[in-house]
C-alpha positions, 0 to 999 in steps of 0.5 A: 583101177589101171589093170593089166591084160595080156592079149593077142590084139591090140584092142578091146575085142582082141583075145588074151592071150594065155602067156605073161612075159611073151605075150604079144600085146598087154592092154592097161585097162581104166576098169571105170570107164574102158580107155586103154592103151596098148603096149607093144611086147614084141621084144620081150615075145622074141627074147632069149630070157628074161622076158617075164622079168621085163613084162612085168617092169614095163606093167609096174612102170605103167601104173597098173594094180592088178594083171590078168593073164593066162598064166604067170611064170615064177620070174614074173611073178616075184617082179609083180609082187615085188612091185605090189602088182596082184596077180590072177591067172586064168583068164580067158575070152576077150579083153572086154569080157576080162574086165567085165569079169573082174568088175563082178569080182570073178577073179582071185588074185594068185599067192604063187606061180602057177607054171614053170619059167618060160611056159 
């Protein structure tokens, strides 16, 4: 399964990073076999608004099925669910601890926001 996972880095040992829309770096992870690809969220990191909105066209865009991240503003999350995109929050560690976390089921996929827009 392609997931996506909010980061400070731009690779497997980087740590998450606990915002969505203005996270540094998202990395869409095969949850099978690791491979991953980085994309680069430095524009919306810097944007006036709308940056969760824009996070979560490009994580729809990509393909993924799932994010994982810190915390999710209420933008964000109408866009993701709006895209069939399930979203858990409260991830912490690094990436590859993230998916090790969710291949053993750990996580709960949200019903709603879990901070105001642009925490």
């Amino acid at each position: 399964m392609k997931i996506a996972i909010t980061s400070r880095g731009k690779d497997l040992d980087a740590q998450v990073d606990p915002r969505f829309g203005r996270a540094a770096y998202i990395v869409l992870v095969d949850s099978d076999t690791l491979a991953f690809e980085v994309i680069d969220n430095s524009e919306n990191l810097n944007a006036f608004k709308g940056a969760g909105i824009q996070a979560a066209t490009l994580v729809s865009d990509k393909g993924a099925e799932v994010l994982l991240t810190g915390h999710c503003g209420p933008n964000a999350f109408k866009a993701l669910d709006a895209a069939g995109v399930k979203v858990a929050n409260d991830a912490q560690g690094t990436v590859r601890d993230v998916v090790a976390a969710f291949n053993e089921g750990r996580f709960t996929y949200a019903t709603e926001a879990d901070v105001d827009g642009h925490w």
